[in-house]
C-alpha positions as a Python dict, from the first residue, in 0.01 Angstrom:
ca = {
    (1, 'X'): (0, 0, 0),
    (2, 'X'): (125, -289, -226),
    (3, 'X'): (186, -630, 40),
    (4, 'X'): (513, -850, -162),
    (5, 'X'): (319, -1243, 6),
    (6, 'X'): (271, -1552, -116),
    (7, 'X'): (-105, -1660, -147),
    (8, 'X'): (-130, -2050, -25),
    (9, 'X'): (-130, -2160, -340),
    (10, 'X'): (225, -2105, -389),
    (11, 'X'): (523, -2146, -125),
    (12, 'X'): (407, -2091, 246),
    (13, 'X'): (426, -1774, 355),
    (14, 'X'): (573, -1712, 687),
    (15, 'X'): (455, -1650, 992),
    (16, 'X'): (730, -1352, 1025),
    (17, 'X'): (565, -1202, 710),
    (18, 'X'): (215, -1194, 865),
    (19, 'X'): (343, -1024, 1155),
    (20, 'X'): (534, -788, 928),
    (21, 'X'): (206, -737, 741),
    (22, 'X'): (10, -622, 1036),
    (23, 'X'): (320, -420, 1173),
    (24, 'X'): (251, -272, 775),
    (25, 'X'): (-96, -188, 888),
    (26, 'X'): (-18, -8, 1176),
    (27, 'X'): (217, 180, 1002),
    (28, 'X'): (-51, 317, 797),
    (29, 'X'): (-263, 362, 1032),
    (30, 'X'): (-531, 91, 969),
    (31, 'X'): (-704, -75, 1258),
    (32, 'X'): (-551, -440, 1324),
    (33, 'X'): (-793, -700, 1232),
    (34, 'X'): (-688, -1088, 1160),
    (35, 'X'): (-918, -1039, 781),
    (36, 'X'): (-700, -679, 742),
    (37, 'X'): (-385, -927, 759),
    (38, 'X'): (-574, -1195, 552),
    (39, 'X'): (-624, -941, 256),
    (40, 'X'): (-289, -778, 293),
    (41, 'X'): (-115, -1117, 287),
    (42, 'X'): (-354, -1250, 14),
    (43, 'X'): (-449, -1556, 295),
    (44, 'X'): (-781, -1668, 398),
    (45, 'X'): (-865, -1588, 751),
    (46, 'X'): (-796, -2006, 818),
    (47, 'X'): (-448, -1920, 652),
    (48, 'X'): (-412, -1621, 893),
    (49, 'X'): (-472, -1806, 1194),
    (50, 'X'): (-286, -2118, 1078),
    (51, 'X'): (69, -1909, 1063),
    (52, 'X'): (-26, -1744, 1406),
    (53, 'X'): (-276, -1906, 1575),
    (54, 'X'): (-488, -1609, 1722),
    (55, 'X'): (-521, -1235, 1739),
    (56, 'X'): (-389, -1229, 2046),
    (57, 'X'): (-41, -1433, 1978),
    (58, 'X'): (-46, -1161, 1648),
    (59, 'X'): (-43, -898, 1853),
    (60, 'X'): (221, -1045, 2143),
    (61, 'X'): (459, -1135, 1780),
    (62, 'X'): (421, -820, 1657),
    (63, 'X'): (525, -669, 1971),
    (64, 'X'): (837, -904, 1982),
    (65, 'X'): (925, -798, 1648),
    (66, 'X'): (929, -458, 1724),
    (67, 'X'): (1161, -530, 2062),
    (68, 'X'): (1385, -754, 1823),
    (69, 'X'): (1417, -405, 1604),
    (70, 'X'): (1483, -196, 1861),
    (71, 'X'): (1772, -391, 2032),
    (72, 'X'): (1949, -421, 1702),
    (73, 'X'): (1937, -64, 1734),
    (74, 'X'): (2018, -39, 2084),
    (75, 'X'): (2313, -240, 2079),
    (76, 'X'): (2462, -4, 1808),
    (77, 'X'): (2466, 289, 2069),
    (78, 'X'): (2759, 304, 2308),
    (79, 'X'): (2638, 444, 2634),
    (80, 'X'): (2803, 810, 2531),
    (81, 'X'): (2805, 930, 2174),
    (82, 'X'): (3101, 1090, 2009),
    (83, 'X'): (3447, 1115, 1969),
    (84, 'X'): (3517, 941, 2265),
    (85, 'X'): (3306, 679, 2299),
    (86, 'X'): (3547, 406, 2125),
    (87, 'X'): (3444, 116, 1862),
    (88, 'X'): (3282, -127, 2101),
    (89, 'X'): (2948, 11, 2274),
    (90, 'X'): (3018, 0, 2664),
    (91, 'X'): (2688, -124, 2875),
    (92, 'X'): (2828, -338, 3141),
    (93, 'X'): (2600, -123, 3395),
    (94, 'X'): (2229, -68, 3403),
    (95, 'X'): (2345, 316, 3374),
    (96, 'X'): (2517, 285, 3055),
    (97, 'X'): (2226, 56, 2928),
    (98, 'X'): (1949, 346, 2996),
    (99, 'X'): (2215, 576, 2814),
    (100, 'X'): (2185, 374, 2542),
    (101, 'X'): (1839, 369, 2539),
    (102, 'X'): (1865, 759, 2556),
    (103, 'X'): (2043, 797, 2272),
    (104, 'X'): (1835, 571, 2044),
    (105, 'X'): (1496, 752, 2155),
    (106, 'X'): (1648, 1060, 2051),
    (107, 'X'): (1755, 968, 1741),
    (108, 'X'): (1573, 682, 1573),
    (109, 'X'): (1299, 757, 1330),
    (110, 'X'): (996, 607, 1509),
    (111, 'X'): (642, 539, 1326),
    (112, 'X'): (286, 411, 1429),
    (113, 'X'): (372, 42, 1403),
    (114, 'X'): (604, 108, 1675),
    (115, 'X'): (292, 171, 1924),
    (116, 'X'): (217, -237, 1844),
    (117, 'X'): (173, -226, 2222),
    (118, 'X'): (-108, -40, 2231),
    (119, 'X'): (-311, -158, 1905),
    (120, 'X'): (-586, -364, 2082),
    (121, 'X'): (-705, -193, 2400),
    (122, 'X'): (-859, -556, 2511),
    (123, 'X'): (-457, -704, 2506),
    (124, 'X'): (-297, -383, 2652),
    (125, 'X'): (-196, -493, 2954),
    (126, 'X'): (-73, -831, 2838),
    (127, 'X'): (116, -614, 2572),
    (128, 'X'): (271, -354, 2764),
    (129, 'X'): (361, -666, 2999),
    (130, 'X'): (531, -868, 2743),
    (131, 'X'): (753, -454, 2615),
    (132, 'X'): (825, -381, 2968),
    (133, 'X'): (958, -771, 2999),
    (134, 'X'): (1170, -749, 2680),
    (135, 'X'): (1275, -390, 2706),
    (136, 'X'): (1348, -468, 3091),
    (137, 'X'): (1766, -439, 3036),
    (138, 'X'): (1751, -106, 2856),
    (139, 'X'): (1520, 64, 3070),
    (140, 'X'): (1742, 178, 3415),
    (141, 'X'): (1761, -7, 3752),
    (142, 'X'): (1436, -136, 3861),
    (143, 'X'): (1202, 44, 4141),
    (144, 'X'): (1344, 84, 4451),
    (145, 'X'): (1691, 86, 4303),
    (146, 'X'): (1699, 378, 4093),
    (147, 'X'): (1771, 770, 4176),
    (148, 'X'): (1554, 1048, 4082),
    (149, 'X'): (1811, 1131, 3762),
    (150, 'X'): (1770, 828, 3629),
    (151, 'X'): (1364, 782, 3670),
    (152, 'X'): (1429, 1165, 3458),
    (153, 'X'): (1604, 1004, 3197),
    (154, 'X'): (1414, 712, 3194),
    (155, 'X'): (1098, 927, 3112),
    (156, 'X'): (1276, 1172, 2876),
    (157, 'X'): (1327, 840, 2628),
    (158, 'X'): (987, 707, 2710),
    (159, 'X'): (830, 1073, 2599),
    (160, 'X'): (1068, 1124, 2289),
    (161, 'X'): (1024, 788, 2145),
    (162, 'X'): (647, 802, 2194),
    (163, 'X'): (628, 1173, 2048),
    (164, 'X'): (803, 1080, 1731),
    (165, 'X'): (606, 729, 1715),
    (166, 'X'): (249, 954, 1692),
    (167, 'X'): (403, 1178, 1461),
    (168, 'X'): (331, 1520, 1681),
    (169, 'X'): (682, 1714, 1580),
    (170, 'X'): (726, 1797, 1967),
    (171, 'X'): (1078, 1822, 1900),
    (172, 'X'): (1253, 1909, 1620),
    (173, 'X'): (1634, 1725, 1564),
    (174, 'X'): (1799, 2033, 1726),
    (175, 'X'): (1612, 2011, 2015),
    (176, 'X'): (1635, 1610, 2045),
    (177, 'X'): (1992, 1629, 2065),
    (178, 'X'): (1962, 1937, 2320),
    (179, 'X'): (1743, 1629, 2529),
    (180, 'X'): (2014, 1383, 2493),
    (181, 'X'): (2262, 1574, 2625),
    (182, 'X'): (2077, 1691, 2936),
    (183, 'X'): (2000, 1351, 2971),
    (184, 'X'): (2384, 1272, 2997),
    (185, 'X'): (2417, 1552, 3162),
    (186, 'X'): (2127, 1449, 3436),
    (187, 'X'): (2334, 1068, 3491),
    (188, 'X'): (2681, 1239, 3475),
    (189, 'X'): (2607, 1503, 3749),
    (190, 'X'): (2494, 1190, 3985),
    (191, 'X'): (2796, 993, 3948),
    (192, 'X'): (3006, 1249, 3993),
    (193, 'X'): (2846, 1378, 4325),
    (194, 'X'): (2837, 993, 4400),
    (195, 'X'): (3190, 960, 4342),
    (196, 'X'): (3244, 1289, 4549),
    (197, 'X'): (3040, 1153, 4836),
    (198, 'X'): (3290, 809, 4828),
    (199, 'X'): (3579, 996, 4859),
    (200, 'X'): (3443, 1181, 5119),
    (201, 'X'): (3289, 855, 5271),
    (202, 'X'): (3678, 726, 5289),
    (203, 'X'): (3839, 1053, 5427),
    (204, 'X'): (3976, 1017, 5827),
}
């Protein structure tokens, strides 16, 4: 893999470019060191650490920076696909958001870098901390709050964005898409019976 940075000799590189450099790394599968960076970057290991400060604040970047791709993503998806779903995406609910997130696990082409969180088994908990915190909107209602169809769903996008991220063809597109839609399926069966039990609710 050819790296496009700046040595220090010439303008500064910066520091987005060293965390797109290790994200580069992941991606093919090399193990995440800060002198891995240093040679893909053409830095010193000084140079490394002066755009990021340590390993750990790499690895908590390069976990933002895949959040900050995924919820450009995100916010592309409506919270139903198709004909009907209208111009502007609709996610005024913490329903519609985990729809979103549905669709975008079923669809987006997902690769190693995008398992940042779990590159250094020493920061793993800090690093799922800091996805769960950022992904926190997309993800469904928090415990306590949330119905056994949405927990579903919720782990349906977890397992088909993970899947695709290690590369182990669980599912091909067909059967993605046959996901998705028993996903919507899963949410639109509760609110209907929700909006059954209302009605009933207000009957004399």
């Amino acid at each position: 893999m050819t790296y496009s940075f700046m040595d220090e000799s010439s303008q500064p590189t910066t520091d987005r470019h060293v965390v797109n450099a290790a994200l580069e790394l992941l991606r093919d599968g090399e193990v995440l060191t800060i002198d891995a960076v240093a040679r893909a970057t053409g830095l010193t290991k000084p140079g490394v650490l002066h755009h990021i400060g340590s390993k750990q604040n790499l690895m908590l970047r390069a976990v933002d920076e895949v959040v900050d791709r995924w919820t450009v993503e995100l916010r592309r998806f409506p919270s139903q696909m198709g004909p009907d779903a209208g111009d502007t995406p609709f996610r005024s609910t913490a329903t519609a958001r985990l729809r979103s997130y549905l669709d975008f696990a079923c669809v987006h082409d997902f690769d190693a870098s995008d398992l940042a969180l779990f590159a250094d088994p020493r920061l793993r908990e800090r690093l799922r901390e800091q996805w769960a915190q950022r992904l926190r909107p997309w993800l469904g209602p928090p415990a306590g709050e949330r119905s056994p169809a949405q927990v579903a769903v919720r782990l349906l996008a977890d397992g088909m964005w993970f899947n695709a991220a290690l590369g182990t063809g669980a599912a091909d597109p067909q059967e993605k898409e046959q996901v998705r839609v028993l996903g919507h399926q899963l949410l639109d069966s509760e609110s209907a019976a929700a909006a059954e039990d209302s009605v009933g609710a207000s009957t004399p």
